[in-house]
N, CA and C of each residue as an Amber inpcrd file, in Angstrom:
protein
   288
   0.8460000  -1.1520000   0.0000000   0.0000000   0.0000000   0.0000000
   0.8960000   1.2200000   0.0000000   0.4880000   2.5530000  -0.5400000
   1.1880000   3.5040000  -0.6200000   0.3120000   4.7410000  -0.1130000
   1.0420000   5.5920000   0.2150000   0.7170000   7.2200000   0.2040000
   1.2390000   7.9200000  -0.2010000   0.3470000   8.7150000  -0.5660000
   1.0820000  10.2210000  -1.5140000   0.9490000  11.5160000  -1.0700000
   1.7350000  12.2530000  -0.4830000   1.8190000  13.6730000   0.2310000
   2.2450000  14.7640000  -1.4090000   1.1800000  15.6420000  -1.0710000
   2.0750000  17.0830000  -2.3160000   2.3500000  18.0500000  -1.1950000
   3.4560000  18.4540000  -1.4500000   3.9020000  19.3820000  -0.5420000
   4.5090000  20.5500000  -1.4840000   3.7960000  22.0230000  -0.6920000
   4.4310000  23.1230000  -1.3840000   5.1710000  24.0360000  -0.9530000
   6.4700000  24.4760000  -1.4300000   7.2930000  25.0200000  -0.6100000
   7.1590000  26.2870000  -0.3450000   6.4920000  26.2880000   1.3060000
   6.1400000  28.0070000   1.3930000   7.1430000  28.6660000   1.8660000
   8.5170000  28.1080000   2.0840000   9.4710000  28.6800000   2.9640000
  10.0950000  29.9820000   1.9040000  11.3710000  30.4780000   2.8990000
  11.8650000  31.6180000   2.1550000  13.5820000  30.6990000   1.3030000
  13.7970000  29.7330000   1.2870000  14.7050000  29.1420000   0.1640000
  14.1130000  27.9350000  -0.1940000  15.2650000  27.4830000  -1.4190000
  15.0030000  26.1930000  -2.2680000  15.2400000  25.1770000  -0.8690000
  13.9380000  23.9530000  -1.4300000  14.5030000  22.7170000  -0.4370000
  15.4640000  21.8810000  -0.9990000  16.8120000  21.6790000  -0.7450000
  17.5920000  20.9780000  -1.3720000  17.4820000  19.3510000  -2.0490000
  18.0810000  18.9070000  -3.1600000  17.9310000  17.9940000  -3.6660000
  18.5580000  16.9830000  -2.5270000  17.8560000  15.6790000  -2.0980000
  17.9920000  14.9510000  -1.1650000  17.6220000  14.7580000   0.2050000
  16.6280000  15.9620000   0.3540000  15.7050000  15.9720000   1.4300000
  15.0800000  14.5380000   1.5860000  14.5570000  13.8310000   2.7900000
  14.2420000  12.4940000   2.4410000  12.7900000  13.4980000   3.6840000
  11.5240000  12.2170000   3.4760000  10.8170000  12.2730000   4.4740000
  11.0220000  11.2630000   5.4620000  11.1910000  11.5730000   6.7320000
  11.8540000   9.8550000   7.8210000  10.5740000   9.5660000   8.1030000
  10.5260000   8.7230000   9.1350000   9.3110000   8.2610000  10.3930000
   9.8930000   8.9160000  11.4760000   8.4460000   9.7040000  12.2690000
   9.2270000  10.4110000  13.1610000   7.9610000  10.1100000  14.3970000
   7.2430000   9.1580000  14.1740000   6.2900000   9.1250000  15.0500000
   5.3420000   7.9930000  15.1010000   4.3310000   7.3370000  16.1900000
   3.7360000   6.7140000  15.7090000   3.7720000   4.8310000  15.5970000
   3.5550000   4.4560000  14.9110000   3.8070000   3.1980000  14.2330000
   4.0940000   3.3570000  13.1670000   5.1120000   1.9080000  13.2750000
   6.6330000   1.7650000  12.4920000   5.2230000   0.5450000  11.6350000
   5.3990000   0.9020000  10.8190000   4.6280000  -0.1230000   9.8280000
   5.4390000  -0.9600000   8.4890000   6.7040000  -0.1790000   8.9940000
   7.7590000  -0.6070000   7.3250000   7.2690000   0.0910000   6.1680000
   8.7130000   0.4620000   5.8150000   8.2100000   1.5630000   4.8910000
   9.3420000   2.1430000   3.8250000   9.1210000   2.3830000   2.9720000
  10.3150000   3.0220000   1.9160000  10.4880000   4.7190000   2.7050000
  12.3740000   5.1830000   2.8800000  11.9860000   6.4310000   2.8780000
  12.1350000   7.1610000   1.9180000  11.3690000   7.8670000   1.0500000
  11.3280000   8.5910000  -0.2820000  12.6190000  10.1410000  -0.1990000
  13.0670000  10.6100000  -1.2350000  13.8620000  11.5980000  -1.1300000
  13.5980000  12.6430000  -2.3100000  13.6510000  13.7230000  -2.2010000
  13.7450000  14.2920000  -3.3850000  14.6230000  14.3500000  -4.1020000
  14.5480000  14.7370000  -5.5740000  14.7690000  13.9990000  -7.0500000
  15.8460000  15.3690000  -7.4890000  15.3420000  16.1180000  -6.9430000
  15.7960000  17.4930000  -8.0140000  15.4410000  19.1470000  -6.5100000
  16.1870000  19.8110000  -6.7160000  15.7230000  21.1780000  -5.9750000
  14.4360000  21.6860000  -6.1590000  14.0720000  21.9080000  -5.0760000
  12.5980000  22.9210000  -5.1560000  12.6030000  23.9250000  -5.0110000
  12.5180000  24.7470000  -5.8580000  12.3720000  26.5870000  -5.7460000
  11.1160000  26.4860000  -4.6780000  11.1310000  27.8110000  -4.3640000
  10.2100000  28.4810000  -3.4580000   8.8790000  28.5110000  -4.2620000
   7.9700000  28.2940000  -3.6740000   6.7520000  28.5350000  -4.2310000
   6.1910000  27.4290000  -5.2230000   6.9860000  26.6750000  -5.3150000
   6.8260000  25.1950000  -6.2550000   6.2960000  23.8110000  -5.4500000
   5.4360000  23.1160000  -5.4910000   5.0510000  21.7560000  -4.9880000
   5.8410000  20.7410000  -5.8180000   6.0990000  19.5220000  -4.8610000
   6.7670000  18.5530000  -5.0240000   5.7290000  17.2110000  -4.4810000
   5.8650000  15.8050000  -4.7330000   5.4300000  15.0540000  -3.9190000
   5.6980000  14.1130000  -3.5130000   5.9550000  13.4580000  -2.3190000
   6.5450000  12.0790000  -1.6680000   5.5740000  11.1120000  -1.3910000
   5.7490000   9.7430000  -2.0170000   5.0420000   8.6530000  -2.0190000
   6.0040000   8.0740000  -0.6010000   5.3430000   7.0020000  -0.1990000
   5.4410000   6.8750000   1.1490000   4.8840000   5.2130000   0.9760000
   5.5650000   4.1500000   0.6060000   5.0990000   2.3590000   0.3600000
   5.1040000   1.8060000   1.9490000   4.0220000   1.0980000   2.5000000
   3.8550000   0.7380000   3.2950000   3.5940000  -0.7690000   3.1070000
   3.7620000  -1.5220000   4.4570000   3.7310000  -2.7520000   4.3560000
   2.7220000  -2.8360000   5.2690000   1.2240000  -3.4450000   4.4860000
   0.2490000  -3.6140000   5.0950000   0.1230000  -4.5400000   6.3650000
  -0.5150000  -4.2060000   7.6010000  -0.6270000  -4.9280000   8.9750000
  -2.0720000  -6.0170000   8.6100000  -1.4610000  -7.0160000   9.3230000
  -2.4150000  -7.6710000   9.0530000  -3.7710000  -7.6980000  10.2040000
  -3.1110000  -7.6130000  11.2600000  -4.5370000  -7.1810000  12.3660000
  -5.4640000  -6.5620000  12.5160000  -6.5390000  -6.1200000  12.6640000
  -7.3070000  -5.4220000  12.5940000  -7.2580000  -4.4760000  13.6900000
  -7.1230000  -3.5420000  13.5840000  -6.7270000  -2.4250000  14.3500000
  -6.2470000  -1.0920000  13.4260000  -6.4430000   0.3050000  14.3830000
  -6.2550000   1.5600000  13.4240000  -4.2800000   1.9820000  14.0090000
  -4.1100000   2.3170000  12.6840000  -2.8360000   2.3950000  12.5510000
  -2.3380000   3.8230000  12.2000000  -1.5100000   4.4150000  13.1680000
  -0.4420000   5.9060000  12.5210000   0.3380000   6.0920000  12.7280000
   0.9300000   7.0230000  11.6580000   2.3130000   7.0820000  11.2380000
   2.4290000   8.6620000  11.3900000   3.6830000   9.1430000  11.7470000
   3.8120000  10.1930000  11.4880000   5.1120000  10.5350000  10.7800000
   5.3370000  11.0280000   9.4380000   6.6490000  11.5910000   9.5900000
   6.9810000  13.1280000   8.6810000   8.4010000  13.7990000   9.1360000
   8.6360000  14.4140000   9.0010000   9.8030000  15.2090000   7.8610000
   9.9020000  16.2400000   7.3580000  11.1630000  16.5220000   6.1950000
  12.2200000  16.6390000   7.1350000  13.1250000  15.4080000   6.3460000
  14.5800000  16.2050000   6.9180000  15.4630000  16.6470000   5.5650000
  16.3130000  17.7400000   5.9390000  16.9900000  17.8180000   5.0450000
  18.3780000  16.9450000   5.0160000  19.4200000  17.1640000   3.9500000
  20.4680000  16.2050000   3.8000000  21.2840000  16.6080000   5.1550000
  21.4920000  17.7020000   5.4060000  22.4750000  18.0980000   6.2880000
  21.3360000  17.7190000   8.1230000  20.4560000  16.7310000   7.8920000
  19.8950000  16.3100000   9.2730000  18.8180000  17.1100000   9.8150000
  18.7600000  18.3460000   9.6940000  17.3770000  19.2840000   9.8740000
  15.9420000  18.8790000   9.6800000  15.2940000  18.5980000  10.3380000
  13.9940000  18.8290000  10.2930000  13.1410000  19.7400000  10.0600000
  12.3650000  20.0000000   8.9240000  11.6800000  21.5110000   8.7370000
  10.1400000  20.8710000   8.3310000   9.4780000  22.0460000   8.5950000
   8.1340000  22.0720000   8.0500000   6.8230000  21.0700000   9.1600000
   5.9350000  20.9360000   8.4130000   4.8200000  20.2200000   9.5260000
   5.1100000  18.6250000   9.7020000   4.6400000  17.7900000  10.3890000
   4.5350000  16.6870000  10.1870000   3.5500000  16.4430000   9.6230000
   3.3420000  15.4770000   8.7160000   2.1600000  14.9800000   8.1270000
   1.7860000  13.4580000   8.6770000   1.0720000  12.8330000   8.8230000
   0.1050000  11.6430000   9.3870000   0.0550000  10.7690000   7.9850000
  -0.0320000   9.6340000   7.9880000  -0.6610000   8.6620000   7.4820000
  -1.6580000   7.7660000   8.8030000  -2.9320000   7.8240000   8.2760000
  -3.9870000   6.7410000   9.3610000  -4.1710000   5.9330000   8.3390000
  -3.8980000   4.6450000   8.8120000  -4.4600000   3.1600000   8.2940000
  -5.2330000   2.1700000   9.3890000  -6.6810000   2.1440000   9.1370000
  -7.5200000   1.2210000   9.5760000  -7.7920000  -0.2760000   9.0550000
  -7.2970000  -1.1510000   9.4960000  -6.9690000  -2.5220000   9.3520000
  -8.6520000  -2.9630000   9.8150000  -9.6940000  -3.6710000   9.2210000
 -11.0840000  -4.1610000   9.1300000 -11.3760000  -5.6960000   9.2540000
 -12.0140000  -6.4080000  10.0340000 -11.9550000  -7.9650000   9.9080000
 -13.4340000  -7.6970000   8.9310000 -13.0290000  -8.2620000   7.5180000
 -13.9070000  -8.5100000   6.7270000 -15.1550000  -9.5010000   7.1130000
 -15.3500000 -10.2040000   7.7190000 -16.1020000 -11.1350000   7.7420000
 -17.1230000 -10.5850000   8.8720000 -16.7040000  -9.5120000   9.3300000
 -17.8760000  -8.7970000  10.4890000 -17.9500000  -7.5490000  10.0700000
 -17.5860000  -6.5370000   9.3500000 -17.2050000  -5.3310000   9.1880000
 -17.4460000  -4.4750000  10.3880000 -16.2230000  -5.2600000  10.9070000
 -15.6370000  -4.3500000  12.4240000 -14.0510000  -4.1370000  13.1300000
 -13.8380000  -3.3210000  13.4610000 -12.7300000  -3.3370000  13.6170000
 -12.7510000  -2.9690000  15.0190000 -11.4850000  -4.0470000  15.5830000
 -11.1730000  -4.1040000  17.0160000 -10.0640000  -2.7280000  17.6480000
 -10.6330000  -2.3200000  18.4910000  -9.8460000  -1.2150000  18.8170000
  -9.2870000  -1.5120000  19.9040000  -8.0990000  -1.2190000  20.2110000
  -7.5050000  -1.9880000  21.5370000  -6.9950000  -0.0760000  22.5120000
């Protein structure tokens, strides 16, 4: 399973080529960490896919993570991924 964040750069410089998004929160679900491809001018959107390795339990699941840049910095908001895991055969999900 995947997610897709667009993110637009409202700051006052370019975000450098190699910014990655980490896990910075949450549940660790396994996961690719995505990086950027190329520099982002100011005022330009970019977007990070985010491959997850689906849980098999039924239970609600989140993730949080955050931009770092190459040089280790953390900038900008965190963004969330929620994944709700469903036992098909009742359409219910156990909340612990």
């Amino acid at each position: 399973m995947r997610k897709t964040w667009t993110f637009k750069n409202g700051g006052g410089q370019k975000i450098p080529k190699g910014t990655r998004l980490i896990y910075a929160d949450g549940h660790n679900l396994g996961f690719s960490v995505p990086s950027v491809q190329a520099e982002v001018k100011v005022g330009d959107c970019f977007e990070m896919e985010v491959q997850f390795s689906a849980p098999t339990e039924c239970d609600h699941f989140s993730s949080g993570f955050s931009l770092e840049s190459p040089d280790k910095r953390l900038f900008g908001e965190k963004v969330w991924c929620d994944i709700i895991v469903e036992d098909e055969q009742s359409d219910a999900m156990r909340v612990s």
